[in-house]
C-alpha positions in Angstrom: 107.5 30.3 -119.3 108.2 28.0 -122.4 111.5 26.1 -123.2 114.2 28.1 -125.1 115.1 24.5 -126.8 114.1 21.1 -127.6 114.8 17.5 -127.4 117.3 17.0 -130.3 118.5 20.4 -131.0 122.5 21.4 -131.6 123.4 23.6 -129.3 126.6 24.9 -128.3 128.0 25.6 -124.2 129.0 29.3 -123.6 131.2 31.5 -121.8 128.8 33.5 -119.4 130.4 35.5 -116.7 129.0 37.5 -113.6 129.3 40.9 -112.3 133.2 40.4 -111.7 133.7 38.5 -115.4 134.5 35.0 -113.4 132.6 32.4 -114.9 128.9 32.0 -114.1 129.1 28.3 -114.1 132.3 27.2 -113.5 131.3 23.4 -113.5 130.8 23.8 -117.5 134.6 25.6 -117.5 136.0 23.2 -119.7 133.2 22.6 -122.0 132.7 26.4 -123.4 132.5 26.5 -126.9 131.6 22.7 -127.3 128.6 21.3 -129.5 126.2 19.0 -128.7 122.7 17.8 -128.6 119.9 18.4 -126.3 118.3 15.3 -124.9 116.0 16.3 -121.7 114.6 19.6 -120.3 113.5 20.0 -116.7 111.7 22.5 -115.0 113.2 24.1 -111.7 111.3 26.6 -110.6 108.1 27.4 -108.0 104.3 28.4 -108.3 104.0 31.9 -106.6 100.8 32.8 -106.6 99.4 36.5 -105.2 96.4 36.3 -103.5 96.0 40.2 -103.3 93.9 42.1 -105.4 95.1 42.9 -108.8 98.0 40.9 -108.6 97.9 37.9 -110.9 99.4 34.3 -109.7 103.2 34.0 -111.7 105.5 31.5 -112.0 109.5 32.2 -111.0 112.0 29.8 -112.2 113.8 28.6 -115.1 114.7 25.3 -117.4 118.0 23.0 -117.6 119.0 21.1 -119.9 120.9 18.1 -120.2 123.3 18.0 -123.2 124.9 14.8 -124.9 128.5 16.4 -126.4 129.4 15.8 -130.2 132.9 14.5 -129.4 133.4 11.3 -126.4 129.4 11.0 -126.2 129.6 12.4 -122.4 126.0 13.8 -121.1 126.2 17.2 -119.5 123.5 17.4 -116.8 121.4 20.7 -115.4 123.0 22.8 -117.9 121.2 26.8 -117.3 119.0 27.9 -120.5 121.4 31.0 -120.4 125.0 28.6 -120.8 123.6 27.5 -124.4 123.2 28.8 -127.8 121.7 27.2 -130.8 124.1 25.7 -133.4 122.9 26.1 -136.9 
């Protein structure tokens, strides 16, 4: 699985909501709808592989990103792929 976005990029935090529309990530509440730039990517995520025939190995797991805001300079850490949106 490749990166959604790179070092340096605008993106912007959003609004994503689960099953009962509460907020996904409610630790990025108060940031929804604020721009910023993306500094670091990390991978979380595990090596499954299948050892049974006709099954290839796959990988399960997803990227975070840590995001430096536009406005007071503050670094938002582990922020979900799905929480972003490119700014253009």
């Amino acid at each position: 699985m490749e990166q959604k976005y790179i070092k340096g990029q605008k993106v912007r935090i959003r609004r994503i909501g689960d099953e009962c529309l509460k907020v996904k990530y409610s630790h990025l509440q108060d940031y929804i709808s604020k721009r910023g730039t993306m500094t670091e990517s990390h991978w979380y995520g595990i090596d499954e592989s299948c050892h049974l025939e006709g099954q290839y190995s796959h990988i399960k797991g997803h990227y975070i990103y840590d995001v430096r805001l536009d406005r007071g300079r503050k670094i938002l850490f582990a922020v979900p792929e799905d929480a972003l949106e490119p700014v253009n």
